[in-house]
TORZAKOL-371819 format. One record per residue: z negated, y, x negated of N, C-alpha, C in turn; residue in one letter. Coordinates in steps of 0.02 Angstrom, whole numbers, plus 50000, padded with zeros to 5 digits. Layout:
residues N
ZYXZYXZYXA...
//
This chain:
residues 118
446405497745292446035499445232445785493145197X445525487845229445335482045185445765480645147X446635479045183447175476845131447155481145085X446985485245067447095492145016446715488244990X445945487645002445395486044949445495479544921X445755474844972445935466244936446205468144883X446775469744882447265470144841446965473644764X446475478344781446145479244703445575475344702X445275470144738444685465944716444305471544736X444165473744776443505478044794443325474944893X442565475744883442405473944958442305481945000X442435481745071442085486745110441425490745064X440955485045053440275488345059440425490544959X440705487644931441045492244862441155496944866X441685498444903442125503444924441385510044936X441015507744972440745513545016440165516344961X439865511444913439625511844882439575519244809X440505514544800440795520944739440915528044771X441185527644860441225534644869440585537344861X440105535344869439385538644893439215542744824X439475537744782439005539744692439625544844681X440275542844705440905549044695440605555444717X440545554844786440165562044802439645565944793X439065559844790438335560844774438125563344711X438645559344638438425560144602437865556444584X437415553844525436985551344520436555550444561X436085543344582435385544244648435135538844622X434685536844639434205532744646434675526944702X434525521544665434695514044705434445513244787X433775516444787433535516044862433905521644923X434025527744875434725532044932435245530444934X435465528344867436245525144906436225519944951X435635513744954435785507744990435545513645072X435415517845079435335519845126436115524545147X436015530145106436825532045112437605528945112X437495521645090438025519645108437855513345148X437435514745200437185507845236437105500745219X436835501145160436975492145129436505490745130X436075486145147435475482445129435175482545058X434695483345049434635482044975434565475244941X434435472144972434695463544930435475465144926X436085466644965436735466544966436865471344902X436525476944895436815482944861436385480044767X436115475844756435855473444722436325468344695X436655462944730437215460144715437835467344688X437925471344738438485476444726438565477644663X438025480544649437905482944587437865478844531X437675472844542437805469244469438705467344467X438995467044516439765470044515439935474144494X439845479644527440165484144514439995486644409X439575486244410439095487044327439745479644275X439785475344289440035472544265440805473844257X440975475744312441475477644311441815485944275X441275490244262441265496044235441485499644284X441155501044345441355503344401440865510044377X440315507744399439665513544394439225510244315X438835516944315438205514744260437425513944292X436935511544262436425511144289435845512844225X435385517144236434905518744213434215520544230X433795519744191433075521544207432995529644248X432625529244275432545536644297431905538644236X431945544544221431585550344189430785550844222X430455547944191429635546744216429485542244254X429995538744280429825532044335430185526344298X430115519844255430425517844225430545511944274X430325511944346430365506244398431075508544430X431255515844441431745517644482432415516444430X432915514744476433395514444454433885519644476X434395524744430434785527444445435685525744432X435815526744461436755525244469437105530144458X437715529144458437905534344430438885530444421X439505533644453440035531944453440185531844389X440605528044357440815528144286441415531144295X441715532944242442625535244228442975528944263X442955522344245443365518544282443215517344362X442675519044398442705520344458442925527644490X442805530944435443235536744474443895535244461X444085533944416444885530344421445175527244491X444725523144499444935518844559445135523044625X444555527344624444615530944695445295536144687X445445538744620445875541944643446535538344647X446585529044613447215525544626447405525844697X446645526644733446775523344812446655528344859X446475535244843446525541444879447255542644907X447665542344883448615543044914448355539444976X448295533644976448595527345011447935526845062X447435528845052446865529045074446965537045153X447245542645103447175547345166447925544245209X448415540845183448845537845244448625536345283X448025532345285447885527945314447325532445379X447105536345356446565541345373447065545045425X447455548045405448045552345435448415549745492X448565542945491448895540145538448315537945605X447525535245584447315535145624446815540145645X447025547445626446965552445672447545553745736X448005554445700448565556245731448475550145796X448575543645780448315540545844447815540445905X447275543245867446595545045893446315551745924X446805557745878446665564145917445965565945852X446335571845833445915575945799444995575345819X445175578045871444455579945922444075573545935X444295568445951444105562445971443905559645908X444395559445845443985556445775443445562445760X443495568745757442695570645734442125569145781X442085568145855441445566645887441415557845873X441785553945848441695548245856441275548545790X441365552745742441345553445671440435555245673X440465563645719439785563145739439275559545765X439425556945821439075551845848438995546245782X439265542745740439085539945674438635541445627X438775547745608437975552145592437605549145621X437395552445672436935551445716436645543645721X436925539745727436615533345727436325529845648X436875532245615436695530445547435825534945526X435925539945522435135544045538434595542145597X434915537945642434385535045679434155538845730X434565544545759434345550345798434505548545859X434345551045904434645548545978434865554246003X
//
């Protein structure tokens, strides 16, 4: 998966970034750096990337003019669907290596730590 992402100039923590706002939909800067595990100094750099690049948009939130909201642009949803083909190959093959059953508890157990649960 990195060679996928080199090859379009995108990093891991990019990558994880645009799916989050792909799925999420608009949030606040402080849930995504949480939902997509980035630090917020890192996701602060991200974002003046990704924004420059016309990946995502960024705006004031509605009564809080401190919060910042995100939000995927058309050219980041572009991206994801250039690299969705090539992306579930990649997904597909290392199930098939891994065992159905074995990638969803490894998958769970990830939850779980990412939420901080024991």
């Amino acid at each position: 998966m990195l060679q996928l992402l080199a090859a379009h100039d995108v990093t891991e923590q990019q990558w994880r970034v645009l799916r989050v706002l792909s799925e999420a939909g608009p949030i606040e800067a402080t849930e995504l750096a949480d939902r997509a595990s980035v630090l917020q100094p890192s996701l602060t750099r991200i974002i003046k990337t990704l924004e420059g690049r016309k990946f995502i948009t960024r705006n004031k939130a509605q009564g809080d003019g401190r919060c910042v909201v995100l939000a995927i642009a058309p050219t980041g949803s572009a991206l994801i669907e250039v690299l969705s083909p090539e992306r579930r190959v990649i997904y597909d093959d290392i199930e098939r290596r891994f065992g159905r059953e074995r990638l969803e508890h490894l998958l769970d157990l990830l939850e779980i730590l990412i939420d901080g649960e024991s």
